[in-house]
MIDO-72487 format. One record per residue (C-alpha): x, y, z; residue number from 1; residue in one letter. Coordinates in steps of 0.2 Angstrom, whole numbers, plus 2048, in hexadecimal, padded with zeros to 3 digits. Last residue first. Example, Ala and Ser with C-alpha at 12.3 -4.5 7.8 and 13.67 -1.06 7.14 Angstrom:
2
<<844; 7FB; 824>; 2; S>
<<83E; 7EA; 827>; 1; A>
REM end
This chain:
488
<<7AA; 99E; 558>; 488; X>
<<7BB; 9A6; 561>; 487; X>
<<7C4; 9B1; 556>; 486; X>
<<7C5; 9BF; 561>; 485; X>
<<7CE; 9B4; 56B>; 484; X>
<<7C7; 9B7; 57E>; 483; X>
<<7C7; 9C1; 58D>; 482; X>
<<7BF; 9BC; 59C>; 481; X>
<<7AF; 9BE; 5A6>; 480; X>
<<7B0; 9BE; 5BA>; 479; X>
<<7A5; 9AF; 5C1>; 478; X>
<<795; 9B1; 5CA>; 477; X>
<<78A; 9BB; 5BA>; 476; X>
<<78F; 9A8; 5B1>; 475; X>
<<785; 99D; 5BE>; 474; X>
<<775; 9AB; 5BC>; 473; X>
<<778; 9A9; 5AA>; 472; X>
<<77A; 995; 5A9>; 471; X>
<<76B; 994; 5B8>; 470; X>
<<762; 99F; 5A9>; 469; X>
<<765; 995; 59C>; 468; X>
<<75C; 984; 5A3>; 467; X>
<<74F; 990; 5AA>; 466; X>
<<74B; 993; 598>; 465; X>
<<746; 9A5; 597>; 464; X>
<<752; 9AF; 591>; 463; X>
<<74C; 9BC; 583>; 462; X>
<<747; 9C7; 58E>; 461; X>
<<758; 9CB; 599>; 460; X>
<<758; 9DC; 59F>; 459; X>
<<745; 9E0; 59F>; 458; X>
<<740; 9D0; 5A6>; 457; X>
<<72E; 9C9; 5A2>; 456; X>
<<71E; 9C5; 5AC>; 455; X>
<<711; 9BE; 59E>; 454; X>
<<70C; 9B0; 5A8>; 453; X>
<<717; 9A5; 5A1>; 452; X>
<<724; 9B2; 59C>; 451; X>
<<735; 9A8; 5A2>; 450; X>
<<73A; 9B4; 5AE>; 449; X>
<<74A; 9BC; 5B2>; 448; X>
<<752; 9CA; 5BE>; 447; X>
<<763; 9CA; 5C2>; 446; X>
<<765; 9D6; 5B5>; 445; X>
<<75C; 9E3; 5BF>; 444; X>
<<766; 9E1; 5CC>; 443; X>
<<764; 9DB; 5E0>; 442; X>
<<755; 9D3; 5DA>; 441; X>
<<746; 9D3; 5E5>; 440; X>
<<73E; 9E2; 5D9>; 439; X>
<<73D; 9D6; 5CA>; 438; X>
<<734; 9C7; 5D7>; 437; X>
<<72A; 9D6; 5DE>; 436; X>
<<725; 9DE; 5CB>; 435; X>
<<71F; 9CB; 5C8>; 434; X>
<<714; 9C9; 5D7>; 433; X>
<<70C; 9D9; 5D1>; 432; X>
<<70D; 9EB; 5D6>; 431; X>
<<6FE; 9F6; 5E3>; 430; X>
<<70B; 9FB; 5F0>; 429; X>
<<71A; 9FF; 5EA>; 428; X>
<<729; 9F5; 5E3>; 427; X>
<<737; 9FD; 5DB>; 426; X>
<<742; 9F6; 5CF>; 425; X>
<<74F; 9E8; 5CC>; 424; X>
<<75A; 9EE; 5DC>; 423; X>
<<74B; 9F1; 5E7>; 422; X>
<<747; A01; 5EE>; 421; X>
<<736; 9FD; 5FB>; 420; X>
<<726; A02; 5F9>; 419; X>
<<71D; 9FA; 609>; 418; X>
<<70F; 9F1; 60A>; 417; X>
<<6FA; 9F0; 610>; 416; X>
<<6EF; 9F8; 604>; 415; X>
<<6F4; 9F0; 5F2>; 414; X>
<<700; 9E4; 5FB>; 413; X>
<<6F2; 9D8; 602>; 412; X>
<<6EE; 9D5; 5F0>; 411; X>
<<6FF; 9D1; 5EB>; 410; X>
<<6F7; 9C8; 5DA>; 409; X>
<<6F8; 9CE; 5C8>; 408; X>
<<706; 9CC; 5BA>; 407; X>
<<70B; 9BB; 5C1>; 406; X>
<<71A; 9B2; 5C0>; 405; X>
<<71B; 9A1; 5B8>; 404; X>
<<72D; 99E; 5BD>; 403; X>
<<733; 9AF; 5C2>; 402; X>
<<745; 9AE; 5C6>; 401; X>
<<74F; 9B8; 5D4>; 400; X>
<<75F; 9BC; 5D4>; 399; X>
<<766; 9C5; 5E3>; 398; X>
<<779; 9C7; 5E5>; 397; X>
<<77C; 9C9; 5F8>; 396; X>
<<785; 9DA; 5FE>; 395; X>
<<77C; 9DE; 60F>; 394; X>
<<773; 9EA; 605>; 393; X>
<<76E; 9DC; 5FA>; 392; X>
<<769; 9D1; 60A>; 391; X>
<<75D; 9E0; 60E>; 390; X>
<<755; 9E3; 5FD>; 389; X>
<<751; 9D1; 5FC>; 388; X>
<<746; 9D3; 60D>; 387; X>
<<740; 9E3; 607>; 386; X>
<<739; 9DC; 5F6>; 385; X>
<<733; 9CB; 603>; 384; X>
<<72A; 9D9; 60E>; 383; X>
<<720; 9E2; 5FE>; 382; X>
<<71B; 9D1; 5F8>; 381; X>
<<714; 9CD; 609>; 380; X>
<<70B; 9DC; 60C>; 379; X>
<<6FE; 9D4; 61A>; 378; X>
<<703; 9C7; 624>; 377; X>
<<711; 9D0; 62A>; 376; X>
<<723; 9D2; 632>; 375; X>
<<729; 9DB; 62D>; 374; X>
<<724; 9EA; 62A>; 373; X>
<<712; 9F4; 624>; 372; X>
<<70C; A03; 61E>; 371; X>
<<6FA; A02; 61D>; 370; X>
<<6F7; A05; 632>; 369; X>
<<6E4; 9FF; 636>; 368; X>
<<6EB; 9EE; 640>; 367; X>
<<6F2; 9DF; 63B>; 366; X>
<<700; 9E3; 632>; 365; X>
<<70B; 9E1; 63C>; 364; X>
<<70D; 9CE; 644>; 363; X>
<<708; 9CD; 657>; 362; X>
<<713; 9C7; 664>; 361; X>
<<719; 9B6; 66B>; 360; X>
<<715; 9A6; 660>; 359; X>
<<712; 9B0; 64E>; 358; X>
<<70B; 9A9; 642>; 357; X>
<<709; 9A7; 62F>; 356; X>
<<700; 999; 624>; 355; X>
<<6F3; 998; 634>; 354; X>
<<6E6; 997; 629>; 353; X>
<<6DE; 9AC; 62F>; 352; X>
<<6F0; 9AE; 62F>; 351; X>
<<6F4; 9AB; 61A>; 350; X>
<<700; 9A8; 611>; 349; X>
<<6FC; 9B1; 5FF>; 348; X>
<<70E; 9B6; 5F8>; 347; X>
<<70C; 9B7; 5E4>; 346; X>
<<71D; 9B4; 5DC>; 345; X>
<<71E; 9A5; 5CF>; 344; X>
<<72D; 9A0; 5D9>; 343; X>
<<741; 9A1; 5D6>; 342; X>
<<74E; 9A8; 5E3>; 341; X>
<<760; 9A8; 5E2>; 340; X>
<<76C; 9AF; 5ED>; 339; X>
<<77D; 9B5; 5EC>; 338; X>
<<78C; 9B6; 5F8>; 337; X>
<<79E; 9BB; 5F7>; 336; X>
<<7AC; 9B1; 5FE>; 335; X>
<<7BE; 9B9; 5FF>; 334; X>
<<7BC; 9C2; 611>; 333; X>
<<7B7; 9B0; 618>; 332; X>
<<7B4; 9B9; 62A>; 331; X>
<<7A4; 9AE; 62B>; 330; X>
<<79E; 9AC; 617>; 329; X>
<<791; 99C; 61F>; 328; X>
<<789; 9A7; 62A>; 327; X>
<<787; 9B6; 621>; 326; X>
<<782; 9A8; 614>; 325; X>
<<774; 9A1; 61F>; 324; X>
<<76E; 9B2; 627>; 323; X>
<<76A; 9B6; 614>; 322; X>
<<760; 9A7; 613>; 321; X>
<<756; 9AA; 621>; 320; X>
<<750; 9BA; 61C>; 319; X>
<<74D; 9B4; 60C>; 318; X>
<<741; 9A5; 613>; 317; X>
<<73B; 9B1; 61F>; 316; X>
<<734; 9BF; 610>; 315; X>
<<730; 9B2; 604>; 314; X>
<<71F; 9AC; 60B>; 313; X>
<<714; 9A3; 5FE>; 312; X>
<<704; 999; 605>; 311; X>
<<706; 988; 610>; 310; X>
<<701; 977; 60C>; 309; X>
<<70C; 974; 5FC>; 308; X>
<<712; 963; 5F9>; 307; X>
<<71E; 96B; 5EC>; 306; X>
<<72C; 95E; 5EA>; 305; X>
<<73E; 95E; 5EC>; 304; X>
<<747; 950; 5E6>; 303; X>
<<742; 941; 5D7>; 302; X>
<<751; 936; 5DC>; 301; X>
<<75C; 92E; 5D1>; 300; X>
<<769; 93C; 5D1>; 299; X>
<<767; 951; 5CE>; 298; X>
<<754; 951; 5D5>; 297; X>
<<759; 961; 5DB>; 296; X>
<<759; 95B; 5ED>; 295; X>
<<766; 94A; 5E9>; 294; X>
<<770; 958; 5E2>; 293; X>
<<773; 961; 5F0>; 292; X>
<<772; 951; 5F9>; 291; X>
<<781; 94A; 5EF>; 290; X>
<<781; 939; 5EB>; 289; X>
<<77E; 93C; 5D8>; 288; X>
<<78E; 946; 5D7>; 287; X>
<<78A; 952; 5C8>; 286; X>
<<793; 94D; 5B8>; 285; X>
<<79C; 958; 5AA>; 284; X>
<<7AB; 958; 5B7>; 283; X>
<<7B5; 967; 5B6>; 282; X>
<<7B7; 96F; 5C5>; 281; X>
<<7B5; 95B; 5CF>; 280; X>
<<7AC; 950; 5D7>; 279; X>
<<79C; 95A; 5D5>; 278; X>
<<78F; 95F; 5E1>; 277; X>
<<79A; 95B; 5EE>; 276; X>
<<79C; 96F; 5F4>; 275; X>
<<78D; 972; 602>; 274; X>
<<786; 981; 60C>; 273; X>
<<778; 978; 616>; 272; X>
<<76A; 96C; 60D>; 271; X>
<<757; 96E; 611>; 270; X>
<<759; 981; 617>; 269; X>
<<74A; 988; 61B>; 268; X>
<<748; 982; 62D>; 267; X>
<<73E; 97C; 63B>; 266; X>
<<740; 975; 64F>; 265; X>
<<74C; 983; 653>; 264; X>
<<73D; 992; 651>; 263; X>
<<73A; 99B; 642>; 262; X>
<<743; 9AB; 641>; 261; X>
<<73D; 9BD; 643>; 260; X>
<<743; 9BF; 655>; 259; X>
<<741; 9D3; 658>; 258; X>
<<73C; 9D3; 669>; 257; X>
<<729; 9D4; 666>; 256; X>
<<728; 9C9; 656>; 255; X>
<<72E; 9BA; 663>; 254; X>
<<72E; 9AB; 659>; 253; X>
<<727; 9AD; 647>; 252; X>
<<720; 9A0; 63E>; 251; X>
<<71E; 99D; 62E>; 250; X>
<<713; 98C; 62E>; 249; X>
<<71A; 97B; 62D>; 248; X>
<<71F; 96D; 621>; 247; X>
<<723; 95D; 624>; 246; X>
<<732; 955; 619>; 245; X>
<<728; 94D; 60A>; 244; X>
<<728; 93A; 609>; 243; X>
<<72F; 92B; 602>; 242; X>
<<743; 933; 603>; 241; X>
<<750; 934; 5F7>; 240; X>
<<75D; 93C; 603>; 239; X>
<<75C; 94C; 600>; 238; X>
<<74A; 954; 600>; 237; X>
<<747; 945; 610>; 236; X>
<<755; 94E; 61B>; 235; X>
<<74A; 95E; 620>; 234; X>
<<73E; 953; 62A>; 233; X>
<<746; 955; 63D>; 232; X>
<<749; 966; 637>; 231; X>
<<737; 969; 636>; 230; X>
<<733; 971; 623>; 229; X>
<<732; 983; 61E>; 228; X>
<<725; 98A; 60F>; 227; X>
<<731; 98E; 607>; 226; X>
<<741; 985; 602>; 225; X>
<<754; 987; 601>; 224; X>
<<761; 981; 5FA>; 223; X>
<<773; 982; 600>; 222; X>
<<782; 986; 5F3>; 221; X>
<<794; 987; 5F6>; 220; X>
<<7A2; 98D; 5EB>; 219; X>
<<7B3; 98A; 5EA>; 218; X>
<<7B7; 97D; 5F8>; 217; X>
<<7C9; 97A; 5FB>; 216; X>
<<7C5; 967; 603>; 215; X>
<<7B4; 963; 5FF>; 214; X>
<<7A3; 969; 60A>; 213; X>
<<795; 95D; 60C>; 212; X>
<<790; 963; 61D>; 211; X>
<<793; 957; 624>; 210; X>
<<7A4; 94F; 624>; 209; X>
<<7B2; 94E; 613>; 208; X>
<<7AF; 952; 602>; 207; X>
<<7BD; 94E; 5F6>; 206; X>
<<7BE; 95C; 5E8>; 205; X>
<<7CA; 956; 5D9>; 204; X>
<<7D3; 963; 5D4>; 203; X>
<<7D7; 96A; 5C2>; 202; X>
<<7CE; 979; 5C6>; 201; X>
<<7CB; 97F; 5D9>; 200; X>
<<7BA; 977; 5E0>; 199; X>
<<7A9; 975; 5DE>; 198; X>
<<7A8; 983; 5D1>; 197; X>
<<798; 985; 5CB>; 196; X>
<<792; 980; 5B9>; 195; X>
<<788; 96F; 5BD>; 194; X>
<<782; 974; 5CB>; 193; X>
<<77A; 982; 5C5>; 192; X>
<<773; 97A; 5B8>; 191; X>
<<76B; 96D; 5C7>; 190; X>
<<762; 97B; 5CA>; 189; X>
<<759; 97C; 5BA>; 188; X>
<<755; 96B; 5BC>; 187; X>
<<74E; 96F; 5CB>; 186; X>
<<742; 97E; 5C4>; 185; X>
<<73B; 972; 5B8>; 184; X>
<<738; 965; 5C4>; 183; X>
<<72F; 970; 5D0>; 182; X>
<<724; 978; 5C0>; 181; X>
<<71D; 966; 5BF>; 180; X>
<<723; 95A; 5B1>; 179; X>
<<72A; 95A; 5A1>; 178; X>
<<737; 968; 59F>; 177; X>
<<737; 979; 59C>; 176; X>
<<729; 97D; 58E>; 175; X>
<<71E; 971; 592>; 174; X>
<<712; 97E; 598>; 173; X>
<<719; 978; 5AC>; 172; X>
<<70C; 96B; 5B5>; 171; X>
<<708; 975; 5C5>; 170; X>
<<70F; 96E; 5D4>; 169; X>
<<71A; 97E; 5D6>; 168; X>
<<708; 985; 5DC>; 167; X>
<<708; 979; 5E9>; 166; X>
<<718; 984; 5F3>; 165; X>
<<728; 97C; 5F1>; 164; X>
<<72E; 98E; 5EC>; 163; X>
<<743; 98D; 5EB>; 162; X>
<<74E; 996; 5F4>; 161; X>
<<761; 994; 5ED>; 160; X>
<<76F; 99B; 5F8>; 159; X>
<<781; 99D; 5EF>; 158; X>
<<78F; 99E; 5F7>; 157; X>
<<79C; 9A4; 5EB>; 156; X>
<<7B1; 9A3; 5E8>; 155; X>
<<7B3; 9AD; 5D8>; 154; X>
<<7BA; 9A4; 5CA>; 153; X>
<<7C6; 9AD; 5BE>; 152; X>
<<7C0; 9AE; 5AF>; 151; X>
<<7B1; 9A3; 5A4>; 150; X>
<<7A4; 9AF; 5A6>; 149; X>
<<79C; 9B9; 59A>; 148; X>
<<7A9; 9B8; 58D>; 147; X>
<<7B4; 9C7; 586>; 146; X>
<<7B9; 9CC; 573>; 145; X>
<<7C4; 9DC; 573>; 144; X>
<<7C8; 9E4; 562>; 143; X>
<<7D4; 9F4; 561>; 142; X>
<<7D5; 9FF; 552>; 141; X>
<<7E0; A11; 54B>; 140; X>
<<7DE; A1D; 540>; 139; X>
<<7EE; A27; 53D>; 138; X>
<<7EA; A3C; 539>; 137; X>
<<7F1; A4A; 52F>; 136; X>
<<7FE; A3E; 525>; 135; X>
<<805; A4C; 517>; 134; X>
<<816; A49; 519>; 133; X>
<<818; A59; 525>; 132; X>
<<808; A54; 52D>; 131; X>
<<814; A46; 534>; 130; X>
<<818; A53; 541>; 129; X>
<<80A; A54; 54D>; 128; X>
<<7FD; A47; 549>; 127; X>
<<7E9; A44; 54B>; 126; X>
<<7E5; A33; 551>; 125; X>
<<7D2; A2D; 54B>; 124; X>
<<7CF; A1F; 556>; 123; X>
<<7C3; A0E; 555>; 122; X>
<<7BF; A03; 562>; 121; X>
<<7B6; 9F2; 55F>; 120; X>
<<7AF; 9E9; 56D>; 119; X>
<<7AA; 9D7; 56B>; 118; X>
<<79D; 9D0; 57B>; 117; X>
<<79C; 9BD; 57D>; 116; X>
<<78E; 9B2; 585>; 115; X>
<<780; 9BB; 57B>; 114; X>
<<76B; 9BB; 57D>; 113; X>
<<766; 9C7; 571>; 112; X>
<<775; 9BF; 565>; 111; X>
<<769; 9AE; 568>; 110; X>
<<768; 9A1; 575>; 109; X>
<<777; 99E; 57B>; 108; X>
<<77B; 996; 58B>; 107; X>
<<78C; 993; 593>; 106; X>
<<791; 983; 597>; 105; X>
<<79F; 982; 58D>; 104; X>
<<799; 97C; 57D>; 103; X>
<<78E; 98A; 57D>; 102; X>
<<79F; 995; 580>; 101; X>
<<7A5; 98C; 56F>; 100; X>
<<797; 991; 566>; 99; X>
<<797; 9A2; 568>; 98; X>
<<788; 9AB; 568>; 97; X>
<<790; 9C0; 566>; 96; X>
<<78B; 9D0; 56C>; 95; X>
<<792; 9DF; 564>; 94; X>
<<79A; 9EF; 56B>; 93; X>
<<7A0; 9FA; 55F>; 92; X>
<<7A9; A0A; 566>; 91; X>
<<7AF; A17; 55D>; 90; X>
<<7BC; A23; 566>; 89; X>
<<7C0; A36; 563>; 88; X>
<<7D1; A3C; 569>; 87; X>
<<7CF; A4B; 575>; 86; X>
<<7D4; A3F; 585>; 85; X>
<<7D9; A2F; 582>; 84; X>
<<7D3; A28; 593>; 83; X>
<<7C9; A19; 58F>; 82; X>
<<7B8; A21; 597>; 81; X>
<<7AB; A21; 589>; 80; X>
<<7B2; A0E; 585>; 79; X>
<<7AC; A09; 596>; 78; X>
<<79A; A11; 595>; 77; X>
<<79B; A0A; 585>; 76; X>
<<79D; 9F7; 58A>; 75; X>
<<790; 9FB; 59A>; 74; X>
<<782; A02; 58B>; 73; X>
<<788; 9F1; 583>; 72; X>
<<783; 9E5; 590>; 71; X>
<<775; 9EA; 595>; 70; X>
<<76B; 9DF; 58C>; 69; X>
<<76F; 9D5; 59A>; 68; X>
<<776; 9C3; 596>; 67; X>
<<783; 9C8; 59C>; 66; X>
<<789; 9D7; 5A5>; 65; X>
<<79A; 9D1; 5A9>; 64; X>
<<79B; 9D0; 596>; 63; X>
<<79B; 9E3; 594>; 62; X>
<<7A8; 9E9; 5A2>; 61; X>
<<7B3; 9DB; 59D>; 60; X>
<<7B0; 9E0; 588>; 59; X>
<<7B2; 9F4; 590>; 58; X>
<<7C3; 9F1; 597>; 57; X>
<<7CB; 9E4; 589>; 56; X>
<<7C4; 9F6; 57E>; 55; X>
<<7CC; A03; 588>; 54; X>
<<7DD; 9F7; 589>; 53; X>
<<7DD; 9F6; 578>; 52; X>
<<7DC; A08; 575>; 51; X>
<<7E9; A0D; 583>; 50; X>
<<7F4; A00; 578>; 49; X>
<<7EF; A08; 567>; 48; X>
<<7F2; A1A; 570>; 47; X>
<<802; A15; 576>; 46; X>
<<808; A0F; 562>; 45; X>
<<800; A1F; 55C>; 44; X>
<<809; A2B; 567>; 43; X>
<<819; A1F; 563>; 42; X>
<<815; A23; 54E>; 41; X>
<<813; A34; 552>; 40; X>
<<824; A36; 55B>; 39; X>
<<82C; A2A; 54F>; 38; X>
<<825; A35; 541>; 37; X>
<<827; A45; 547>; 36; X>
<<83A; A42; 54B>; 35; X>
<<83B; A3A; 538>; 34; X>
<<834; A48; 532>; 33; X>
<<83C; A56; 53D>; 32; X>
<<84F; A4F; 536>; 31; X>
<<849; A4C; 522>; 30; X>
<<842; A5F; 526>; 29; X>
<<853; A66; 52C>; 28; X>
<<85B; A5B; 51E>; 27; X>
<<855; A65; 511>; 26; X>
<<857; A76; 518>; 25; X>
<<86A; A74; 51E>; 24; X>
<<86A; A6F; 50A>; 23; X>
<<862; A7F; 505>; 22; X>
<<86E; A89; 511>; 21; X>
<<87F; A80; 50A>; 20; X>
<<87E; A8B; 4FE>; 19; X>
<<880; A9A; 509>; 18; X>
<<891; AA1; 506>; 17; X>
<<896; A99; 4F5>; 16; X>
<<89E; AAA; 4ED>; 15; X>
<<8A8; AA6; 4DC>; 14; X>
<<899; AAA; 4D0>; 13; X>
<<898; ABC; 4DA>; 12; X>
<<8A8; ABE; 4DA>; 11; X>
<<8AC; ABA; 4C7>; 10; X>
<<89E; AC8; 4C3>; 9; X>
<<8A4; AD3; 4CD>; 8; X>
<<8B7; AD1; 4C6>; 7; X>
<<8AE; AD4; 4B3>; 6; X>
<<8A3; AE4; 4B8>; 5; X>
<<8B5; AEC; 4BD>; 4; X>
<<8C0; AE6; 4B0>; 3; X>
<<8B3; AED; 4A4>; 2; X>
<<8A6; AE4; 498>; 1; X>
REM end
C-alpha cells in the first residue's frame, strides 16, 4: 500500500466527527419518553378524577330517583354527560338492597326496589407519547355508590290528605295490617313520622304554644281529611276522643265571585302544620302526646276513623291544602312543600244528596256544556287531577297513593270532565279512578299503589306495602348521599 492510501486510511480511523450523533439520539428518546410519560400519565390522573366525579354525579342523580325504576336511565343520562369529550365511557349502574340502609329506616324489598344506587365508569384513554414504549391506551375506573336519602336534610312542610270516607271502613285483604283500610293507611303515616326530621340532628326539639311547633323546626306536617268536619268538632281526631268530629257536605260559598272554600265554620285540616311528632332527629319513638300522632293512631288512641256520610271529593280538599302550605311557607325562601294524598280513588259525591253544594251561585256542570271546571258535581276525577296539577305548578310535590284503587268508576267523567296534563300521566275523559290518583301526582314516581284492585304504578311496581311507601315518599324529601362502596 502506498504513502498516500496509508495516510487516508489513518485519517479516516482518526476522524470522530459525528459519533456523538447516536448518543444525542439515544438520549433524545429517553428525554421525549419520560416527558410523554409524565404528560400521559397527568392526562390520566385528570381524567380519573373527571371520571369519579361523572360517576359521584350520576349515583346522586340515580339515587334521588329512588325507588323508581328510573333510577338507572337518570344514572346514565348523567354519565352520558361527564365531559371527557372523545373518550368513550361505560357505565354500569346497578341497584343495590343494603342492609344497613334497612336498618336505617329505609326500606328494601328487593334489588327492584333498591335503597342504594352503584355506578361503575369505565374509560379507554388513548396516549400521545408513551406510544413510543409501546402503551397505545391506559384504561381507567371510578365507582360511586349512593343512598336514596340519608344527605343533607331539606327543610319540608308536608300536607297529608287522607280519605275518611266509608269505604276506608272496609276490612283491608290482610295484606297491610289487621284492621280497616283506615288503620292501614295510619300506620303508614305514622312511617312518616317516624323518619322526618322534627328538628335539626343531635337537638332535642322542645315544642312550645299551639300549634305544636318546636324551637328550629325541620319539617312540619298537617293532616288532613275529606269529607270536611265542623271546626267546633275537628279536635276529637287528636285528642282521643268518643266520638267522630261532624261531618259536613262540600260546600261552596259564593261560586259566582270566585270563593271556592268552605265557609269559616268547617275545615279539612284536623291538626295545623306541627313538629312534636318526635322528641327529637334521632329518637326511634313517636311522642305519644302529640296530636299529629294522637290522629294517626300513633299513641294509645285508635285516631282517625271513616264514619263516612258523604261521597269522595278531592278537588277542595287539595285545593285547601295547597293554600295551607302557601300559607304555612310565608316568605320562608328555605322551605319547600309536598303533599300526600292516599284513597281508593273513585269521586261519587253527589248534589241530587246534598254531598255537594253551593250556598250562593250554581255549581258547573249542571247544564248541557261536557267540558266542565271547577267547580262541579259532575267530573270530579278530572277536577281533583286539575286541582293536583295546580299546586304542582305552584311547586308542591304531589304523591299520591292508591290504596285499593279501582280500575273502573269516574262515571260522571266519561261525558262531563276535563283532560287535563298531569305529572304522572294524562287524564281524559272516559279514565279510571286509578289513572286520576296516577295523573294527581306531580311525577310519575310519586305515584304508588298497592295492586288491590289491580291499579298498579309503573315507576314503582314492586312497592306496595304502605309501610314502604311513607319510607320512600319520606326518603324522595331528603337529598341522597354518597356512601362506602363497601357498605352491606
Amino acid at each position: 500500500m502506498n504513502n498516500k492510501c496509508k495516510s487516508n486510511l489513518r485519517r479516516f480511523l482518526n476522524d470522530q466527527q459525528g459519533q456523538v450523533l447516536p448518543w444525542v439520539t439515544s438520549m433524545m428518546l429517553a428525554l421525549l419518553g419520560m416527558a410523554g410519560l409524565t404528560v400521559d400519565v397527568g392526562r390520566a390522573y385528570v381524567t380519573e378524577r373527571e371520571l369519579q366525579f361523572s360517576s359521584n354525579a350520576a349515583a346522586l342523580a340515580g339515587a334521588a330517583q329512588l325507588p323508581s325504576n328510573s333510577a338507572t336511565s337518570v344514572a346514565n343520562t348523567y354519565s352520558s354527560d361527564n365531559g371527557l369529550g372523545a373518550i368513550t365511557v361505560t357505565s354500569t349502574p346497578t341497584p343495590e338492597c343494603l342492609t344497613t340502609l334497612v336498618a336505617r329506616g329505609l326500606a328494601c324489598g328487593a334489588p327492584a326496589n333498591a335503597n342504594a344506587l352503584q355506578v361503575k365508569q369505565t374509560a379507554v384513554m388513548p396516549t400521545l407519547f408513551m406510544t413510543v414504549f409501546g402503551i397505545r391506551t391506559v384504561n381507567l375506573q371510578a365507582i360511586a355508590t349512593a343512598s336514596e336519602s340519608g344527605g343533607t336534610g331539606q327543610k319540608y312542610n308536608v300536607a297529608v290528605v287522607l280519605d275518611t270516607t266509608a269505604s276506608m271502613s272496609d276490612a283491608d285483604s290482610g295484606l297491610q295490617c289487621t284492621g280497616s283500610q283506615e288503620k292501614c293507611a295510619l300506620q303508614g303515616v305514622t312511617q312518616l313520622y317516624g323518619i322526618m326530621d322534627p328538628c335539626a340532628l343531635n337537638t332535642t326539639c322542645v315544642a312550645s304554644g299551639t300549634p305544636h311547633q318546636v324551637t328550629g323546626a325541620v319539617d312540619s306536617i298537617s293532616l288532613f281529611v275529606f269529607p270536611a268536619v265542623t271546626t267546633a268538632t275537628q279536635s276529637k281526631d287528636s285528642t282521643c276522643p268518643s266520638s267522630n268530629p261532624t261531618i259536613i257536605p262540600y260546600t261552596f260559598t259564593n261560586v259566582t265571585t270566585g270563593n271556592y272554600l268552605l265557609p269559616a265554620t268547617a275545615t279539612y285540616q284536623i291538626v295545623p302544620f306541627e313538629s312534636d311528632y318526635r322528641a327529637s332527629d334521632t329518637a326511634t319513638t313517636l311522642n305519644a302526646t302529640a296530636p299529629l300522632v294522637i290522629a294517626a293512631g300513633g299513641g294509645t288512641c285508635s285516631g282517625v276513623q271513616s264514619p263516612g256520610g258523604e261521597g269522595t271529593y278531592y278537588a277542595q280538599a287539595i285545593i285547601a291544602a295547597q293554600a295551607a302550605l302557601v300559607a304555612q311557607a310565608g316568605t320562608d325562601t328555605d322551605v319547600k312543600s309536598a303533599m300526600i294524598i292516599i284513597s281508593d280513588g273513585d269521586a261519587t259525591a253527589a248534589s241530587s244528596s246534598g254531598q255537594i253544594t253551593a250556598t250562593t251561585g250554581t255549581l258547573n256542570g249542571t247544564g248541557s256544556n261536557h267540558t266542565v271546571t271547577y267547580p262541579s258535581a259532575l267530573g270530579e276525577c278530572g277536577q281533583a287531577v286539575w286541582a293536583a296539577a295546580s299546586a304542582a305548578s305552584a311547586g308542591t310535590k304531589v304523591f299520591t297513593i292508591g290504596y285499593g284503587a279501582e280500575m273502573s268508576g269516574c262515571t260522571t267523567d266519561a261525558t262531563y270532565s276535563m283532560t287535563v296534563a298531569g305529572g304522572g300521566g294524562n287524564w281524559t275523559p272516559g279514565d279510571s279512578p286509578c289513572q286520576a290518583i296516577a295523573a294527581m301526582a306531580s311525577d310519575a314516581a310519586y305515584f304508588f299503589s298497592d295492586k288491590g284492585q289491580g291499579c298498579s304504578s309503573t315507576e314503582n311496581v314492586n312497592l306496595t306495602s304502605l309501610k314502604q311507601i311513607f319510607q320512600a315518599i319520606a326518603g324522595s324529601l331528603t337529598l341522597p348521599a354518597l356512601i362506602p362502596n363497601s357498605t352491606t
